[in-house]
C-alpha positions as CSV (number, residue, x, y, z in Angstrom):
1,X,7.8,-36.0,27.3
2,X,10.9,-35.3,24.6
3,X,8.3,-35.4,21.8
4,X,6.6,-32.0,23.9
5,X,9.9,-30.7,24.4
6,X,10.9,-31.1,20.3
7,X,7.6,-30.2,19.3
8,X,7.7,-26.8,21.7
9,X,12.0,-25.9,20.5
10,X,10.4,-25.9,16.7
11,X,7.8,-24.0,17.7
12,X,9.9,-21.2,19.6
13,X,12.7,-21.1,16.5
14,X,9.6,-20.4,14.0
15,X,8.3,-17.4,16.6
16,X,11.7,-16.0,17.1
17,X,12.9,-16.8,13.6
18,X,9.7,-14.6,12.2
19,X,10.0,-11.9,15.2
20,X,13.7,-11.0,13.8
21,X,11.7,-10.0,10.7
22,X,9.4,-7.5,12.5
23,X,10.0,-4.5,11.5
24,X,11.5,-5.5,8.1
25,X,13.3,-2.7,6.1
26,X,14.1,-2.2,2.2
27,X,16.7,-0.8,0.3
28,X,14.2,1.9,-2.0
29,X,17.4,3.9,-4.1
30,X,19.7,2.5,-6.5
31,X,22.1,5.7,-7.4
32,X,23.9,4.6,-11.3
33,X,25.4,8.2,-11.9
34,X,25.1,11.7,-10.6
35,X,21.8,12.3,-12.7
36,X,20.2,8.7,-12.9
37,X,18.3,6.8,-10.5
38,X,16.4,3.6,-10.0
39,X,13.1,3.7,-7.6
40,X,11.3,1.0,-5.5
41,X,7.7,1.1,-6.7
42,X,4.9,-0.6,-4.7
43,X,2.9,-2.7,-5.8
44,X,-1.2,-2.4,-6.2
45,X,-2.4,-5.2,-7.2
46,X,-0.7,-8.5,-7.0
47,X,-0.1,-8.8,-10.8
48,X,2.0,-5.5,-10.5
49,X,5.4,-6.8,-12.1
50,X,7.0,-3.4,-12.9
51,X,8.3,-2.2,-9.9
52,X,11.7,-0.5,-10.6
53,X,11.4,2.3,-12.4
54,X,14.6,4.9,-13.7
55,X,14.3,8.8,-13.8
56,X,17.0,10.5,-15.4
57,X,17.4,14.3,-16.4
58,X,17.9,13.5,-19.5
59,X,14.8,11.6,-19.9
60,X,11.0,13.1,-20.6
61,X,9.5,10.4,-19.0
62,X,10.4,7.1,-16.3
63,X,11.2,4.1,-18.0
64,X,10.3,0.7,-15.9
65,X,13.3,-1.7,-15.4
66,X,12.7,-5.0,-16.3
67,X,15.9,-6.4,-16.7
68,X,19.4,-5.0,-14.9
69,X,22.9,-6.0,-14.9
70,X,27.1,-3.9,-13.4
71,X,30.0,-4.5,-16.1
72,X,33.0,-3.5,-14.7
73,X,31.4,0.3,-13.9
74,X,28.5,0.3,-16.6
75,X,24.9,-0.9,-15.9
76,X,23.6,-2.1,-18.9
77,X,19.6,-3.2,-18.5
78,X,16.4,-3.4,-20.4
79,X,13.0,-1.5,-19.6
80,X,9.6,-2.2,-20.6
81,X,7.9,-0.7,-23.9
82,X,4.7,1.6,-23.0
83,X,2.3,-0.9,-23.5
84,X,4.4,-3.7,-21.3
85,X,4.3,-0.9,-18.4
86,X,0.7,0.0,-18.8
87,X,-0.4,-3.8,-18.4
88,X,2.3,-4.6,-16.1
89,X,2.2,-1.1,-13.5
90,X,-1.7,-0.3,-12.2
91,X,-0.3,3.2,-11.4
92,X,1.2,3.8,-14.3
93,X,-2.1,3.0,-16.5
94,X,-4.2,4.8,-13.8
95,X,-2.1,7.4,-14.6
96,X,-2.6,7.1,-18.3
97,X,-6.0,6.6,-18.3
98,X,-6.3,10.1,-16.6
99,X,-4.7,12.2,-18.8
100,X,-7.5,12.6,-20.9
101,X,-9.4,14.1,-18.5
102,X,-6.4,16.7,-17.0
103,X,-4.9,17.2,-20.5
104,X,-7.4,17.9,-23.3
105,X,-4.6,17.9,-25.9
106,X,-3.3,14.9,-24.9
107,X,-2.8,12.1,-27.4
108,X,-1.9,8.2,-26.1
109,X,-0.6,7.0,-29.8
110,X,2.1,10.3,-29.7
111,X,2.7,9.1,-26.0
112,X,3.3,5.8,-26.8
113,X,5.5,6.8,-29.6
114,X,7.6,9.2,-27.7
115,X,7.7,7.1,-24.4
116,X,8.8,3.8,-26.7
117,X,12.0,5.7,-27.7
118,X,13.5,5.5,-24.8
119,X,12.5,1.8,-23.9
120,X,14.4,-1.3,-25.0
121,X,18.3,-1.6,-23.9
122,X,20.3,0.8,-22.1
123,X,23.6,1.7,-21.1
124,X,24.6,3.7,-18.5
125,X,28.0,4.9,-17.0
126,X,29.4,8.4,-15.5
127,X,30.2,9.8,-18.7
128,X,27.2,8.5,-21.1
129,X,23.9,7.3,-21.3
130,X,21.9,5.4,-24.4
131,X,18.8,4.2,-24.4
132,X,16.7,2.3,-26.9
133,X,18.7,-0.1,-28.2
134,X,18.3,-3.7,-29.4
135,X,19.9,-6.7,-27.6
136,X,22.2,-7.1,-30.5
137,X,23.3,-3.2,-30.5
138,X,24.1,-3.7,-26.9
139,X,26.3,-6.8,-27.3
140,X,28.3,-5.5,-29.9
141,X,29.3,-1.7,-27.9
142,X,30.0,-3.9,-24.9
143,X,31.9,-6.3,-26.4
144,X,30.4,-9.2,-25.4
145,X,28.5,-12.4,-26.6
146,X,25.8,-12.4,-23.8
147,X,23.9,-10.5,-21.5
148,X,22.1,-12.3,-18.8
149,X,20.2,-9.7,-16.9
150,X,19.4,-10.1,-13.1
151,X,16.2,-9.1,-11.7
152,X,16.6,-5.4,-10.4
153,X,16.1,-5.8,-6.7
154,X,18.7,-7.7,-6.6
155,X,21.3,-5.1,-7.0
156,X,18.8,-2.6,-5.2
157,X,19.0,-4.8,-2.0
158,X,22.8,-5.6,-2.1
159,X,23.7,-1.5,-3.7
160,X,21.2,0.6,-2.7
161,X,20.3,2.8,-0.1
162,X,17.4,4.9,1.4
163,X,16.1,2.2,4.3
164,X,12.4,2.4,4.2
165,X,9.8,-0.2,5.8
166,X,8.4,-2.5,3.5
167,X,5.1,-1.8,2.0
168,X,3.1,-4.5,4.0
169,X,5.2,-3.1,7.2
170,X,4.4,0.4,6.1
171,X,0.4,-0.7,6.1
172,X,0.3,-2.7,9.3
173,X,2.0,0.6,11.3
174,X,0.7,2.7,9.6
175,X,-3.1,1.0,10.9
176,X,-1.5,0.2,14.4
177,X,-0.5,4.1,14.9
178,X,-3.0,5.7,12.5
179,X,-0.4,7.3,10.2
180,X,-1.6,8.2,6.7
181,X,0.7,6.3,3.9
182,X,2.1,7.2,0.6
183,X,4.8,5.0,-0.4
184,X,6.7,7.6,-2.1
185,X,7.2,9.7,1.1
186,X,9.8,9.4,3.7
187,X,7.9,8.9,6.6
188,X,8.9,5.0,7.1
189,X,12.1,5.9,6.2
190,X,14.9,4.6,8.4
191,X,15.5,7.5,11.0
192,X,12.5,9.8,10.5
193,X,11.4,12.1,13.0
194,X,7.8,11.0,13.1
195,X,7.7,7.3,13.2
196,X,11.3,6.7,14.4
197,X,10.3,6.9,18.4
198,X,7.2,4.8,18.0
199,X,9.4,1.8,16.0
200,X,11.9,1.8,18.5
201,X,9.6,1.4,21.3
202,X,8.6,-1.7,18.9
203,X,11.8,-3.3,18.4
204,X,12.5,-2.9,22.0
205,X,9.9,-5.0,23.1
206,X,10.4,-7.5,20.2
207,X,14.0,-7.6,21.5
208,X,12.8,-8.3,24.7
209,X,10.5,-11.3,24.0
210,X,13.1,-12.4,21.7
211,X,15.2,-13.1,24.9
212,X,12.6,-13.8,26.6
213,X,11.6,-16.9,24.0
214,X,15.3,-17.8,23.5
215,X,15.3,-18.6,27.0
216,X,12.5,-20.8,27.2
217,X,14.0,-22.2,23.9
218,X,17.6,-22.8,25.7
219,X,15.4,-24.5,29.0
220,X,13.4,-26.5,26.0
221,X,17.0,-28.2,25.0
222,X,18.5,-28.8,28.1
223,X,15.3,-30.7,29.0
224,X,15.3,-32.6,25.6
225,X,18.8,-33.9,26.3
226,X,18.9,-34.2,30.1
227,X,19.1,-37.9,30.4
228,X,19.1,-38.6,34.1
229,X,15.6,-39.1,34.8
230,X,15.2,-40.8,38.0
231,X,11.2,-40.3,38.7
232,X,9.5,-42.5,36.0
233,X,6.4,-41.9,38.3
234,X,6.8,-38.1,38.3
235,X,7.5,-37.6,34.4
236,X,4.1,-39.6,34.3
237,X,2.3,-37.2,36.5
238,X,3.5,-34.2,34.8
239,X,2.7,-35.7,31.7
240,X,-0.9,-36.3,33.1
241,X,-0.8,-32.6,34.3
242,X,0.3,-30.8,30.5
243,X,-2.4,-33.2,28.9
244,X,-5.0,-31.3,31.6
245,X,-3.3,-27.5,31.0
246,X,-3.1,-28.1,26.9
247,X,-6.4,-28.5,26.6
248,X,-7.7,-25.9,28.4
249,X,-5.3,-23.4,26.7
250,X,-6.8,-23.9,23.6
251,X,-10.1,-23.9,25.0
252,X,-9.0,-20.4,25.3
253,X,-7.7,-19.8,21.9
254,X,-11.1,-21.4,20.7
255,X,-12.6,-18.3,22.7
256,X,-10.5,-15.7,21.5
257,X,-11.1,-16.6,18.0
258,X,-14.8,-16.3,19.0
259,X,-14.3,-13.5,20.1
260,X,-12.1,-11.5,17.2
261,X,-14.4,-13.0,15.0
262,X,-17.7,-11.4,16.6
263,X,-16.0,-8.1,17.0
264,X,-14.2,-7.7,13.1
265,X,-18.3,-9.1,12.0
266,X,-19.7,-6.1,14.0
267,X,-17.1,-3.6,12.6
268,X,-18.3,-4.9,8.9
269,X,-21.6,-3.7,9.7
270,X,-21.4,-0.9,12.3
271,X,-19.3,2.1,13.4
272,X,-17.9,-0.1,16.0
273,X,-13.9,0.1,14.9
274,X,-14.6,4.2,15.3
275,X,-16.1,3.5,18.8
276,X,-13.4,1.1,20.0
277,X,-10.0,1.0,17.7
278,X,-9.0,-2.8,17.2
279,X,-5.8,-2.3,18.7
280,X,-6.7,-0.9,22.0
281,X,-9.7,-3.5,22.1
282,X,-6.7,-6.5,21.2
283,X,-4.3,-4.8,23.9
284,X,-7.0,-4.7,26.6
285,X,-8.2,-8.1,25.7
286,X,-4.5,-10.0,25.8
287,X,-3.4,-8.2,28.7
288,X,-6.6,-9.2,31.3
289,X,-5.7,-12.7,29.5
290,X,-2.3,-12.6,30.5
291,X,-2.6,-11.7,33.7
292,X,-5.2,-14.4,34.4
293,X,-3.8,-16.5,32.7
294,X,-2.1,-18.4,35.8
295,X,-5.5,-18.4,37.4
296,X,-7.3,-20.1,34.2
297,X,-5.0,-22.7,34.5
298,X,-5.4,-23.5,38.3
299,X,-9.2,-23.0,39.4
300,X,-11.7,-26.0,38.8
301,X,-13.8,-26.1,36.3
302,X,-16.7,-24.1,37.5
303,X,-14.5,-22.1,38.7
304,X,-12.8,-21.4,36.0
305,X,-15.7,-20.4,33.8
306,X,-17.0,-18.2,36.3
307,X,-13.2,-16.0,35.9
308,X,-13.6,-16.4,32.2
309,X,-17.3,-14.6,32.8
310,X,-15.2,-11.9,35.1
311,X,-12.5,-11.4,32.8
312,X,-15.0,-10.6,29.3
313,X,-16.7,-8.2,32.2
314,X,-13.0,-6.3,33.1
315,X,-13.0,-6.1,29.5
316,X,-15.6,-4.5,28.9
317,X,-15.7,-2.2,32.0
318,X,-12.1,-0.6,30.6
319,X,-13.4,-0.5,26.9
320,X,-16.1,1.8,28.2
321,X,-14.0,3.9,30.2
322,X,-11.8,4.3,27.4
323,X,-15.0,5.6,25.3
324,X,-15.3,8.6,28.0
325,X,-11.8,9.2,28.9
326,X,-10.3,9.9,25.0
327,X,-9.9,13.4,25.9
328,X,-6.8,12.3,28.6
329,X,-3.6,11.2,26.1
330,X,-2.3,8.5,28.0
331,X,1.5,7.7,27.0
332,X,2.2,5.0,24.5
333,X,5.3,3.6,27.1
334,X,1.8,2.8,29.4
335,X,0.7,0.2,26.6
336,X,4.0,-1.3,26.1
337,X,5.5,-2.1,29.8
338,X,1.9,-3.5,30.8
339,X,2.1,-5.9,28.1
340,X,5.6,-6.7,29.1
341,X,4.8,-6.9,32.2
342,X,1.1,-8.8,31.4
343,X,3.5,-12.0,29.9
344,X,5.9,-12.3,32.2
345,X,3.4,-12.1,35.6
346,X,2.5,-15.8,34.7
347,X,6.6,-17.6,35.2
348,X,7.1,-14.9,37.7
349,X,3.7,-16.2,39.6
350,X,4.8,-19.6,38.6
351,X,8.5,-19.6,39.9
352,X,7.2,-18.1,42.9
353,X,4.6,-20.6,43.6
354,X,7.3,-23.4,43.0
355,X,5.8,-24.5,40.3
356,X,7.7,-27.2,38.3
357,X,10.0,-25.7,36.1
358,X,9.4,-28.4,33.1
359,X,5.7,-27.8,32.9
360,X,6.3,-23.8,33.6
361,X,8.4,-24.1,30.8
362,X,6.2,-26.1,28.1
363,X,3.1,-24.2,29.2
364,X,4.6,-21.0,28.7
365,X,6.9,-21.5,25.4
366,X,2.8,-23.4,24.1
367,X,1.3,-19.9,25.3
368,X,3.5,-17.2,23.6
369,X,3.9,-18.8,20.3
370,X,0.1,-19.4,20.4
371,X,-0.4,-15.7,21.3
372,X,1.9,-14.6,18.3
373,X,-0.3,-16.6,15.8
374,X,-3.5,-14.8,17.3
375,X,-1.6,-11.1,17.3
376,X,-0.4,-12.3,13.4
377,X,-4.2,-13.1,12.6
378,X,-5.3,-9.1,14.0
379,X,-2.3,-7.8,12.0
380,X,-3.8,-9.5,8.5
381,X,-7.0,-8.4,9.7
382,X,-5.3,-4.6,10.3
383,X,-3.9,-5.0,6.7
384,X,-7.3,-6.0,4.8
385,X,-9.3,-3.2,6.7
386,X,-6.6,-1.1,5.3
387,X,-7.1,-2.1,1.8
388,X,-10.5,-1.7,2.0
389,X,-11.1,1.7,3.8
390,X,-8.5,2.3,0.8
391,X,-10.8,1.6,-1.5
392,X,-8.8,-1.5,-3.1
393,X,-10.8,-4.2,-2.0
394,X,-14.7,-4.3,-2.6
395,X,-16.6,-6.2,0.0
């Protein structure tokens, strides 16, 4: 019985540990002087390297940062030559490759030329700013007998400013609420008007089954070290009883895999994902679950197949009448206090049926983390239909 106990505390720290990181902002600004500034870029493909890249008046064109370091009041740092940032930056050589085509008159060796002047070493402080310099030019107007850069973010995370969500944040909510993205905007940015009230209602419920989890975690403990047992018989039983519930729980899981797997197939190859959005069709789905889930556990067997015939039925009796009732906006607080409500009906249920508390504990911490690794799998699946109606990935 302690090894369920250990197993289910681990289990709870990894969901709650992960939740904490949900939504997850970044630092995006790095201000050196009144005129110069280092960006966040976002990567497009994974081999995208070049991702910090500094704008100055003074400068004709951005320079990527590969290398950055704070003396006293000077950042001193190193940037990428042209053809570094066109193998290194997919944007930057889409944007290269284009020119020809905008700009009739425009010539890539010149470019290269010109943009290659500014690249190298650079110094930069309130008064001055020089760029293109060697290592050994650098050295010797600082003073000093080595450089040591640090990778950029690292002074854009601990200096910086201009909170924005990170970009695999920024393309899971921006699926999840159908907001169009460009990274460069500010409309994940910490505070804005038009995405602000829909995060907050987010992180209010991840707060919520935060405490929620930490108290099934803090029950989890006290059971792990409680050493007055005085029931060998009953621990045995209840045991018995877990081995029984476990089993059917992820009889369930097996099923909802089934079942997110036969819908994300028929969005591949039909219109379905226009007809029924996969986040309504997940909500209605986990919800009926939750709220059955209590009776999954209890009936007989044949019983208990007959409620999981029922429940696909409810399922699909609301997914139609959400086809033919779009036209009536239903508030987004709707979607979030049912599924609040939808996980805690089964210990409410449980505590009022006088349930024990040990196996309404284990059964319930088993359930939620379970649940969080099925919600995780719709979010990747979220992410790569994003990519792809993106155009990013080919199928």
């Amino acid at each position: 019985m302690k090894e369920k106990f250990f197993i289910h505390i681990i289990l709870l720290s990894l969901a709650i540990f992960f939740l904490k990181k949900i939504p997850k902002y970044e630092n995006t600004l790095l201000q050196l002087n009144e005129n110069i500034k280092i960006e966040r870029d976002y990567p497009i493909f994974n081999n995208d390297i070049a991702l910090f890249y500094l704008e100055s008046t003074n400068l004709k064109y951005i320079i990527y940062v590969k290398g950055l370091k704070k003396i006293d009041n000077i950042w001193v740092g190193n940037a990428y030559s042209y053809k570094e940032a066109y193998e290194k930056n997919s944007g930057f050589k889409w944007l290269e490759d284009d020119s020809k085509s905008y700009n009739p008159e425009y010539n890539r060796e010149q470019k290269e030329i010109e943009y290659n002047r500014s690249t190298g070493y650079f110094i930069i402080d309130d008064k001055k700013e020089i760029y293109g310099l060697s290592e050994e030019e650098t050295k010797k107007i600082l003073n000093i007998s080595s450089l040591n850069l640090k990778n950029p973010e690292k002074y854009i995370n601990k200096n910086g400013e201009r909170l924005r969500l990170t970009k695999l944040n920024q393309d899971l909510f921006g699926a999840i609420f159908n907001i169009s993205i460009s990274y460069e905007s500010d409309k994940f940015e910490k505070g804005n008007l038009e995405t602000t009230s829909q995060l907050n209602k987010v992180i209010f419920t991840r707060n919520i089954i935060i405490v929620y989890l930490g108290i099934d975690l803090i029950l989890c403990l006290i059971f792990l070290f409680k050493k007055n047992i005085k029931n060998i018989k009953n621990i045995k039983n209840i045991e018995k009883y877990l081995k029984i519930k476990e089993k059917r729980i992820w009889i369930l899981y097996k099923l909802d895999f089934f079942t997110l797997f036969i819908y994300c197939f028929l969005c591949l190859f039909s219109k379905l994902n226009k007809i029924i959005e996969l986040n309504i069709f997940v909500f209605y789905y986990i919800v009926i679950k939750n709220f059955l889930f209590y009776f999954y556990l209890k009936l007989r067997k044949e019983k208990f197949k007959k409620l999981i015939v029922i429940s696909y039925l409810i399922l699909i009796l609301i997914l139609v009448s959400e086809i033919f009732i779009k036209s009536f906006k239903i508030n987004n607080v709707y979607y979030y206090l049912v599924y609040l409500f939808s996980i805690f009906y089964f210990p409410i249920l449980s505590l009022r049926k006088k349930e024990n508390l040990k196996v309404t504990v284990l059964i319930n911490s088993l359930y939620l983390v379970t649940q969080f690794i099925y919600l995780a799998i719709v979010f990747l699946w979220l992410y790569i239909i994003f990519w792809i109606c993106s155009g990013i990935i080919e199928l």
